[in-house]
N, C-alpha and C positions, 0 to 999 in steps of 0.2 A: 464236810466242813469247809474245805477249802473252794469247794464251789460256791458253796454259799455264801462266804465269805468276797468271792469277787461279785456275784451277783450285787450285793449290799452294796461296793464299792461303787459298780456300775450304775446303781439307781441313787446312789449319791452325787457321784458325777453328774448323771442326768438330772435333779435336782436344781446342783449349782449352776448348772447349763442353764435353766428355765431361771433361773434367779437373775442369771446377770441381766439377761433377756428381757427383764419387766419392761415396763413401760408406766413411767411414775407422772403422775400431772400434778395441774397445782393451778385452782383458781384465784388469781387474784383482788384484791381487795382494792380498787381502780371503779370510777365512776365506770358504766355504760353511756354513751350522751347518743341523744337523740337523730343529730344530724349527721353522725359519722354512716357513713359504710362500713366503717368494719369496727369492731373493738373486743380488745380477746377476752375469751371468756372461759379459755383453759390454755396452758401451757401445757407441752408434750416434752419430755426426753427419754429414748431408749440409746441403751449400750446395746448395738446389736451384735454380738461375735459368733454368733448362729445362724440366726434369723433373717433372711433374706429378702423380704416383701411385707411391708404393711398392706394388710387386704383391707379394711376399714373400721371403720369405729362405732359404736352408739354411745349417745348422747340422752339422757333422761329429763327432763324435765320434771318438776316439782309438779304437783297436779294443781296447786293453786295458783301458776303461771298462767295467765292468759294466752293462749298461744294467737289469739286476732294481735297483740302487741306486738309480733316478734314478724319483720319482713322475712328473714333468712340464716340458715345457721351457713358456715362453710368451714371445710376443710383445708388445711396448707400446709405444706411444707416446705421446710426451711435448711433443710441441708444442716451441716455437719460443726462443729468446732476447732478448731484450733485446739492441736497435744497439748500447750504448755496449760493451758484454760482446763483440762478437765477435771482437775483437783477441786476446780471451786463452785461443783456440781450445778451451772447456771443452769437456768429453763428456756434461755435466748441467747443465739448470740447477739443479736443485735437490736435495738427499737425498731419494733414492726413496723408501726405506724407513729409519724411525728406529730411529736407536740410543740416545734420549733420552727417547721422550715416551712418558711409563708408558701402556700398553697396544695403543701402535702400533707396537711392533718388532719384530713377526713376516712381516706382510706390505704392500707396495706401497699406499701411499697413493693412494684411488682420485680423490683432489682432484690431483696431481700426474701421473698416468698413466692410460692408456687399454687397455685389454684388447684387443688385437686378437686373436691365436690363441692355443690352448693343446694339448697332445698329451703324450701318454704312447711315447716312442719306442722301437720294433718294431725300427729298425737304427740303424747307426748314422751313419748320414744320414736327416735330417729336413726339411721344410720347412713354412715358417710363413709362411699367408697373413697380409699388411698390409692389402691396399685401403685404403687411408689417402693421402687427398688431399693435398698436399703445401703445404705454409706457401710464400709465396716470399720464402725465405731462407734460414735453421740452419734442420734442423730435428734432433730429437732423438728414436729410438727406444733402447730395449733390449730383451736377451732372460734373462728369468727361468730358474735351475732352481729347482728343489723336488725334494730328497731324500726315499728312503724313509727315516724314523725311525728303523731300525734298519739302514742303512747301515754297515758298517766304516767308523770314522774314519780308519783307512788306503788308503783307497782314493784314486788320484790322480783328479782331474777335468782333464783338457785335452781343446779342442773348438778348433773354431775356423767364422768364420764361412765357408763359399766360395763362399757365390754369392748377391746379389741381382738380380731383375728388378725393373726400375722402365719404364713405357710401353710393357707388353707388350716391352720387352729387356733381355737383360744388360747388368747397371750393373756399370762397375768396385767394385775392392771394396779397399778398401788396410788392410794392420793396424798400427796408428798406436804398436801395445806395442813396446819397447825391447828384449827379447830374450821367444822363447817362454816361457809364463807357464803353467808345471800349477799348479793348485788343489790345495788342503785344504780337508780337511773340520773342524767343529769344534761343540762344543758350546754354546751360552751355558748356561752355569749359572745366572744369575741374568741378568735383565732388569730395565729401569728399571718399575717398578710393581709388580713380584712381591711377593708377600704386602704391599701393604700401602706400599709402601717407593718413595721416589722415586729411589734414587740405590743403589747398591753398586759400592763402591771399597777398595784397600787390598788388595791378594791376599796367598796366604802359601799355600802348597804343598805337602805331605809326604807319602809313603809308609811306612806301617805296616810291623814285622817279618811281619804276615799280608797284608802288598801291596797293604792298602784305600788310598787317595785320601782324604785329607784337604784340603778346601778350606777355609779363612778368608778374612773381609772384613768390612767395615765394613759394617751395613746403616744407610744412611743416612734415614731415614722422610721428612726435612721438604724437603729439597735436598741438593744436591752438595755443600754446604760441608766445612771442615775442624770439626772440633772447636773451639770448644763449643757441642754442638747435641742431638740425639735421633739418638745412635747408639748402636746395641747390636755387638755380636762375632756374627757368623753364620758357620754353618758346614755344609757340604755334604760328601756320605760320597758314594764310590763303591766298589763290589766288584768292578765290572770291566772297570778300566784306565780308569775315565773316559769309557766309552761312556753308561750313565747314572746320574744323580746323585740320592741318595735326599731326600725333606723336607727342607728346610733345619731345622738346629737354632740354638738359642742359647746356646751354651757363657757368654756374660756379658752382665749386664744391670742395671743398680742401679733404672732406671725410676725413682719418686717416691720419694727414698731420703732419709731425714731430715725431710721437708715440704720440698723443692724438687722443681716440677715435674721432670720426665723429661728436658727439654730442658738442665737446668741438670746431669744428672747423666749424662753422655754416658763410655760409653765405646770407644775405638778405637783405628785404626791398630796391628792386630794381627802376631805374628810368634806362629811355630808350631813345634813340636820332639817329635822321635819319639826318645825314651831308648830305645836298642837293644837295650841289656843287657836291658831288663824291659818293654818295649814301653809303658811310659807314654806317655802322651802331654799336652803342653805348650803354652799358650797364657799369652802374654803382653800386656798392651796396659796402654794409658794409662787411668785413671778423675777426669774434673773433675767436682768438686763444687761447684756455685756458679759464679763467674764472669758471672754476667747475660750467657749467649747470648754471649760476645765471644770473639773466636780466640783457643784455651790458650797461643798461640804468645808472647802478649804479656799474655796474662792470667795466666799461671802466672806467682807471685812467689815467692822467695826465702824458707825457712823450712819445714818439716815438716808443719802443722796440714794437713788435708784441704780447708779452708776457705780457704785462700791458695796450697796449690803442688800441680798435678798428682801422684796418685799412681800408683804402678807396683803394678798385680795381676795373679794369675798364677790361672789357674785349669787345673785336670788332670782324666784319663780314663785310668780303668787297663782299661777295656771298649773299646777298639778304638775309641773317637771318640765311643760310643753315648751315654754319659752323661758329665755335668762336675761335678766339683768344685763348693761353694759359692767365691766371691772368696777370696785369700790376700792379702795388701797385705803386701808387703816393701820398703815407701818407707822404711822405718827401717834395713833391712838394709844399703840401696845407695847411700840418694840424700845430698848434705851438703848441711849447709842455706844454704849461701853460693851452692847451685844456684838458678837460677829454674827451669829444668824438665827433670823427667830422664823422658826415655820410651824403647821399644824402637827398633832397627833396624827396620821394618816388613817381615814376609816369611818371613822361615824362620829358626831356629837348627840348630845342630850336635850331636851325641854325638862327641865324641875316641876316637881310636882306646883312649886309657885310660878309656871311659868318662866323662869330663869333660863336663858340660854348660854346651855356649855360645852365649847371645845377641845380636846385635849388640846397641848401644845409641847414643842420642846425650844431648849435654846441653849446656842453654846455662848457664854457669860466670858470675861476679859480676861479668864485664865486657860480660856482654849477649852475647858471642860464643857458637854452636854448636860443639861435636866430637864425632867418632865414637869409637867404644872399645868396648870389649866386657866382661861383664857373665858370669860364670861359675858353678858349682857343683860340688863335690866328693862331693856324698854326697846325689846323686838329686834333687837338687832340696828339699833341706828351709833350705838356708843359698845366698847367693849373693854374689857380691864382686866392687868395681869397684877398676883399679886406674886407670893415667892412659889419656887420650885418645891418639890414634894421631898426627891431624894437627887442627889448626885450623880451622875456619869450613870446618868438615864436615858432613853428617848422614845421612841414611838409609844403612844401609851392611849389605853382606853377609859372612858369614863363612865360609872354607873352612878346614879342615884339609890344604894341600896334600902334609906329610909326616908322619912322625909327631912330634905335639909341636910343628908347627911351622904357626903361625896365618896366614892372609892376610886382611885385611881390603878390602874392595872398597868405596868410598864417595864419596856425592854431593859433590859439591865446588863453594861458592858462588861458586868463581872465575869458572867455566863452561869449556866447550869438553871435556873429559875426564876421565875416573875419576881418584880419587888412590889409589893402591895402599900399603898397609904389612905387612908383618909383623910374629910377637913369635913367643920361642921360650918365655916365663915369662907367658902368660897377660895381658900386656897392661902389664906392669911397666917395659917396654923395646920401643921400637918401631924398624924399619927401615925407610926406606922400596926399595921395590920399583923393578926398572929398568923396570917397566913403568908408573910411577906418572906422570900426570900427558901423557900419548905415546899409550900404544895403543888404548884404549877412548873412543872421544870420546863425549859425552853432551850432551845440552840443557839442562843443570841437572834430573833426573830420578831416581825411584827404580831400581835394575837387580836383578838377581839374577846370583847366581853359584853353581855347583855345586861339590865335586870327586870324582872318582868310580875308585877306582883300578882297575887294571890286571884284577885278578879279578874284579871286579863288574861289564863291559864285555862284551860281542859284542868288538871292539877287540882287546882284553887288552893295554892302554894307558892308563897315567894320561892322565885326560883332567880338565880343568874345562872348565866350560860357564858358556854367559854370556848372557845376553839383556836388552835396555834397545833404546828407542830410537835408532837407529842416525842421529841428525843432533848437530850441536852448537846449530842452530837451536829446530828444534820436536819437540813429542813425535809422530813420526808414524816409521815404515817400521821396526816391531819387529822384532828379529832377533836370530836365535840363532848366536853364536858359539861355537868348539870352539879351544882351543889344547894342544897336544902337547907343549909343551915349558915346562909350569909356570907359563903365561901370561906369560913373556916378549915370545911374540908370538900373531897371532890372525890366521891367513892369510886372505885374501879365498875361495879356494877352499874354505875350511873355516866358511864363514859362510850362512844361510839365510833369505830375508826370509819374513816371516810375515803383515804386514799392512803395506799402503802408506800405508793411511790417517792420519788425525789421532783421535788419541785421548788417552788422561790416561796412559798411558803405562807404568804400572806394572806389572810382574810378577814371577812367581816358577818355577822349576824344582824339577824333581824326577825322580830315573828311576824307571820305572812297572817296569821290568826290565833286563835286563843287554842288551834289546836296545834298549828304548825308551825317549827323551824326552816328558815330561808338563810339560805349562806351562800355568798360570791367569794372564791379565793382561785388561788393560783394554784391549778391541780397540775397531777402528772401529764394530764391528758389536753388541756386545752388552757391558755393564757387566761382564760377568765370562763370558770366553771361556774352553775347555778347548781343546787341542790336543795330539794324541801324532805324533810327529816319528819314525822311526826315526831308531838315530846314520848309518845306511850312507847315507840319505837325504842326510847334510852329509860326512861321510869317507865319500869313495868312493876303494875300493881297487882 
């Protein structure tokens, strides 16, 4: 009995031995983009108190991955943690690969990570030698893909890791992800350092009557700041669907305008609009002039001159996006001078099913407070009219057409916790609010987008709006596209899609790319200005 009794003991211990030992992964929910070299597509940590060598790993692939899509899987390793850090079970220590620092966001920082295998996979299981001596403690591998360039952005990615040897045997293997995780694929348009630039923010989205991709954003040259800084309007053209995106252009730009530096004459936070009737096309954004470098937010004052209050210009493209318009300034048109600063809704506007053209807007009014409201035209864009705001100590907000004649306004709301929703059936003269206002869309204090798309313009053949913002009330991170059926009343969990898990600035914008597919430009974890095309069947499944 008492042998046996240690024996038990013995294969107990040995047990707990093999337990601590696991090796737990965790695929992320983080776009794939096309042009990167590397982008993870598993997270590793083992507590090794044993175990002394990682001998390698495999890798599975789903059989209805294409493997002609995938240039290369790889191996790395990342070394060890920091005692005080292991309590908070990360899967990194640190950003492998940046989505910040102009000209390193393509591939794996080799200060950070170590190369151990690489391969081009033949099936679809693969395995990747480690030999890699083991820290005693955390340690940290991942496994890289690398996409071919010309990959369908449709294409799903689900792998999964099933098997490591560690000491010449099979090491348990546990997947630490919260429910199976398929991958997307997606684009960055624009990266921090491209042409020039440290920063691009600000998205705005639209499809042409000829079905080209319209992308806008701030190009930010000096930093991520807000306005007032050295920001121009940029803009990126794609013919098809978003797969790739031609030269950036610069639809606006004042640069050394009067004898003040570039910095002083910044303009941004663009919103963008395809007139259907005649396929114009429309860009709006804010122009400071002056202000010594300080945020427009508190520098724009009270009064019309160019020299004391932000002004509103609109510049156009009757060539499909190719060329723009010189500036138009209709600060006299819209804005009153008891305003301290009127600028766009950042994102997208509307053409009304009468043809009416509408922009969101915000303004902060002569008691210092923000509101949302919308900003119109009757006759193509040559005249434009504001009448009142929707709701109070509002601002960035979106605008649908959910019936005909009948406006929803979607907007950031300084309270926090959730969207405030309103209607108007007169352009903005009279507001309702919505029983979804303030309840269904919860937000972190964040920009969102909103679509509506009726019934005939749909795979579906269902009104549908669409809706995407960061999905916390806390932080900007776990972007997601939501779909409601019934006028956004409500926004069912089944009918909602995460996009990126990560922490990022949070902003973006939709657009359908066609009556089958969703198209979104925002601010991912992975790249300053992400593309991704969604099918709807992907979120409504029938």
């Amino acid at each position: 009995m008492k042998r046996f009794f240690s024996l038990t003991l013995g294969l107990l211990a040995a047990m707990a031995s093999q337990a601590a030992d696991t090796i737990y992964t965790k695929a992320p929910q983080i776009p794939i983009l096309l042009e990167r070299n590397d982008n993870v597509l598993f997270y590793m940590r083992m507590d090794a108190k044993d175990t002394k060598t990682l001998d390698e790993v495999t890798v599975t692939f789903d059989k209805n991955v294409p493997l002609s899509a995938i240039k290369s899987v790889k191996l790395y390793y990342s070394g060890t943690e920091a005692p005080q850090d292991r309590g908070k079970k990360r899967f990194a220590p640190v950003e492998y690969i940046s989505s910040h620092t102009p000209g390193k966001t393509l591939a794996a920082n080799p200060s950070y990570s170590i190369k151990k295998d690489e391969c081009q996979p033949t099936s679809h299981t693969l395995t990747l030698k480690g030999n890699q001596n083991l820290f005693p403690g955390i340690n940290f591998f991942w496994v890289s893909l690398e996409m071919q360039p010309n990959a369908n952005l449709n294409t799903p990615i689900t792998a999964e890791i099933t098997q490591a040897v560690t000491d010449g045997k099979i090491n348990p293997v546990k997947d630490a992800s919260e429910s199976p995780v398929t991958r997307r694929l997606g684009v960055g348009v624009r990266h921090a350092g491209d042409d020039g630039s440290a920063a691009f923010r600000i998205p705005g989205l639209v499809t042409t009557n000829k079905g080209t991709l319209l992308g806008v954003y701030d190009v930010r040259y000096n930093s991520s700041v807000d306005l007032q800084e050295h920001i121009d309007i940029g803009l990126s053209r794609s013919t098809d669907g978003g797969q790739t995106w031609e030269k950036m252009r610069i639809p606006l730009s004042f640069g050394e305008h009067d004898g003040l530096p570039s910095a002083q004459n910044g303009v941004g936070d663009p919103s963008i609009l395809v007139d259907t009737k005649t396929n114009t096309v429309w860009i709006v954004a804010a122009w400071t002039h002056g202000m010594g470098n300080q945020r427009a937010w508190w520098s724009s004052h009270q009064g019309m001159d160019r020299n004391i209050t932000a002004q509103l210009v609109l510049a156009k493209s009757t060539d499909d996006g190719k060329t723009w318009s010189e500036p138009i300034n209709i600060t006299e048109q819209v804005k009153k001078p008891e305003w301290y600063f009127l600028l766009q809704g950042p994102g997208r506007g509307i053409t009304m099913s009468d043809g009416t053209l509408v922009f969101p807007i915000q303004f902060i009014d002569k008691t210092r407070i923000p509101n949302a409201g919308i900003m119109y035209s009757k006759d193509g864009g040559k005249t434009w009219h504001i009448h009142n705001h929707a709701r109070t100590n509002t601002t960035e907000a979106q605008v649908a057409e959910v019936s005909p004649g009948v406006l929803m306004l979607n907007m950031r709301d300084n309270r926090g916790g959730s969207r405030a929703v309103y209607t108007t059936t007169d352009l903005g003269k009279t507001w309702k609010e919505h029983e979804s206002s303030r309840t269904a869309l919860r937000e972190p204090v964040c920009m969102a987008s909103l679509i509506s798309v009726p019934a005939k313009d749909n795979i579906l053949g269902k009104d549908l709006l669409i809706f995407s913002n960061p999905n916390s009330t806390s932080e900007r991170k776990d972007i997601t596209i939501k779909i409601s059926m019934d006028g956004g009343n409500t926004w069912l969990p089944e009918h909602q899609l995460l996009l990126d898990e990560g922490y990022n600035w949070g902003y973006s914008c939709l657009t359908m790319i066609d009556k089958e597919t969703i198209g979104i430009l925002y601010e991912s974890s992975v790249a300053h200005m992400t593309f991704q095309s969604i099918k709807l069947k992907d979120i409504i499944k029938e």
